[in-house]
N, C-alpha and C positions, 0 to 999 in steps of 0.2 A: 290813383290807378289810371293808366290810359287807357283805352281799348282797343282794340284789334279789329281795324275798320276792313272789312271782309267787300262793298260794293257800295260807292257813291257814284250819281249825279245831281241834278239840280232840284229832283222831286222826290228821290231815294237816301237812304243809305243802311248797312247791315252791318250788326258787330257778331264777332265772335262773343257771345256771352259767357262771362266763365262761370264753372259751377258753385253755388253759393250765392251769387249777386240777384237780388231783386228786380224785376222790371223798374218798380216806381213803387212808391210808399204807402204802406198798406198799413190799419191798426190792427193786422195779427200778431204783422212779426214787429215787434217795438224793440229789438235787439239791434235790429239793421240799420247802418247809420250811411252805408255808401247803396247808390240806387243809377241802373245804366242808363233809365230817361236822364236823371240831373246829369253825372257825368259826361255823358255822350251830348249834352247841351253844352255843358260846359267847354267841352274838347273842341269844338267846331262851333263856338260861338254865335250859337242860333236854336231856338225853340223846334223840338220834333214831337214827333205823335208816333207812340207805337201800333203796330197793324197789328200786333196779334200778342200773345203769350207765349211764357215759356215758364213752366214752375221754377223757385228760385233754386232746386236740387238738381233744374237741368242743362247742360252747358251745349253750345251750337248758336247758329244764322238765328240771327232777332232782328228783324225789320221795323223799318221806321220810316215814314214820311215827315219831307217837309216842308207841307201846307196841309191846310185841313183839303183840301175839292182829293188831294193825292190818296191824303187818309181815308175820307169818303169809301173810294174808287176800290182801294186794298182792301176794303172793310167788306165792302160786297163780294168779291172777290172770295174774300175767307168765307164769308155764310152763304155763299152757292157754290164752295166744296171745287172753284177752279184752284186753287193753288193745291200742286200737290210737296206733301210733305215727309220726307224721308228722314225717320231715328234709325239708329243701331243702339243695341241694349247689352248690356253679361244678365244672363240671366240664369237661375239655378236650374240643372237637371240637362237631358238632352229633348230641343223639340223636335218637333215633325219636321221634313226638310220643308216644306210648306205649308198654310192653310189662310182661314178666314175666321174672326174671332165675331160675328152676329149676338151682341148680350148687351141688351137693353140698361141703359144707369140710371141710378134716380140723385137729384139733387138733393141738395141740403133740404130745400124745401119740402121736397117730398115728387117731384114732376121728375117723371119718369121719360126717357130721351132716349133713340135709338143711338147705340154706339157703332161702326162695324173698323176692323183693322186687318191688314192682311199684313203677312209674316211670310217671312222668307230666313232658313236659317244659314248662315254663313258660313261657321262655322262649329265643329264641338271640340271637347277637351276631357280626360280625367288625370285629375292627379290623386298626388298622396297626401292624401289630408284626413284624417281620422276625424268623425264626426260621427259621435255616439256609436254605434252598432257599426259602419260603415270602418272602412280603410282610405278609403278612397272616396271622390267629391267630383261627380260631373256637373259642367258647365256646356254652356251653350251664345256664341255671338249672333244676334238674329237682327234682320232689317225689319224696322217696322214700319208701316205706309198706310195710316190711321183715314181712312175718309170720312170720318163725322171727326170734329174738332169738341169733347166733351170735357169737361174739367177731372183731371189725373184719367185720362181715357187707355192708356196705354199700359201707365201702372197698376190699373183694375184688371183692366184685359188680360193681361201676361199673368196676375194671380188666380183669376178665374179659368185658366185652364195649367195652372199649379206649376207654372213655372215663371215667380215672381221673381221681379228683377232686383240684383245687389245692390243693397243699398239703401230699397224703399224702405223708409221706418212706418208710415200707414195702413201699407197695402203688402208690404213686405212678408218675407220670415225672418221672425225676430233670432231663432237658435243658428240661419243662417248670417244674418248683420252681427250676432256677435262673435261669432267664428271670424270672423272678416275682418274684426278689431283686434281680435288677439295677437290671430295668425298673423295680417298683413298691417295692421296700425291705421286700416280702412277705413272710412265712414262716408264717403260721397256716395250718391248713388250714381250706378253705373249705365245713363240712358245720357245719350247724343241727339241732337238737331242735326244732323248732317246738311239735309240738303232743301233747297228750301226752289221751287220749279213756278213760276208764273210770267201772267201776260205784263208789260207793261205799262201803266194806264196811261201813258202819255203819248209813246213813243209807238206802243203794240208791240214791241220785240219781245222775244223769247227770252225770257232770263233764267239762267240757273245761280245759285248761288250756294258756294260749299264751304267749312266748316271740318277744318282737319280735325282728328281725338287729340288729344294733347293731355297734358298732366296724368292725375293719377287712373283715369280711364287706360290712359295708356300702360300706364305700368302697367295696371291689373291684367291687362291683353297677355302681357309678356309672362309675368307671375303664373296665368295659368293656360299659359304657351294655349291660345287663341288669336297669336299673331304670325 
């Protein structure tokens, strides 16, 4: 697999991550045998360090430094909340045309962390799709722009104000993910990295770096004309 090299220089670089693929190798998922740290070393013949995450169900901008002082600099960067970070999601129902989602997450361990995400909706949509009681299935495209960075921050958040995003199988709805299969032959989940906005630690320039929808996100847009 190549990648889809979205912003290189001499301290940086960013791939398009597609959905499904791994950061780097983990002993959860022992199925995964291709991972975008080894490839993306591979592709450009030289050792990186990724600055940040991306769950393996989410596709968009993945950053990389490389040298470690670069890594460092990004690293601080992400836990004093200057890089800002822009998803787009399909998510079930119609939201608010805005808000702020303040709702505290607890880890694995049990340590409980402020989360907050602000939403903006995009777009809505209903079609014909019968779903128990229902004729019809509204949908909603929303930007998400999460400022605490917590682990599935975004996927919690959109289900705890009940409008969980296509696709999640954790934090999801399940009567919704399997409607998805039937109807559409579905199973990605439907959250994007779009846009990924920070300082440069070398150079100080303003970077943006974006991250078109592509694949089956894309269809789904079209499927339920939210494009």
């Amino acid at each position: 697999m190549e990648l889809q090299i979205l912003f290189e220089d001499e301290h940086l670089i960013a791939i398009h991550k597609p959905n499904g693929l791994l950061v780097h190798r983990t002993k959860i998922a022992t199925d995964a045998e291709e991972f975008a740290l080894q490839l993306l070393r591979d592709q450009i013949g030289q050792k990186v360090f990724p600055t940040h995450r991306l769950d393996r169900k989410t596709s968009g901008v993945l950053l990389f430094a490389k040298d470690d002082e670069t890594n460092r600099a990004m690293q601080i960067q992400f836990m004093e909340q200057e890089v800002s970070k822009t998803y787009t999601a399909i998510v079930r129902g119609w939201t608010p045309d805005s808000g702020t989602i303040d709702y505290s997450l607890t880890t694995d361990s049990g340590k409980t962390q402020d989360a907050i995400t602000h939403y903006t909706t995009l777009q809505r949509s209903e079609i014909e799709l019968p779903n128990g009681k229902f004729s019809t299935a509204r949908f909603s495209l929303v930007e998400l722009k999460p400022e605490t960075g917590r682990m599935h921050q975004l996927r919690k958040h959109m289900a705890h104000i009940f409008h969980p995003i296509i696709g999640d199988r954790p934090h999801g709805c399940n009567k919704q993910n399997k409607l998805f299969l039937e109807h559409f032959s579905m199973i990605e989940m439907m959250l994007h990295a779009e846009k990924l906005n920070f300082t440069h630690p070398v150079s100080g320039e303003k970077i943006e770096i974006e991250a078109e929808i592509r694949g089956e996100m894309k269809r789904m847009l079209t499927d339920l004309k939210l494009d």
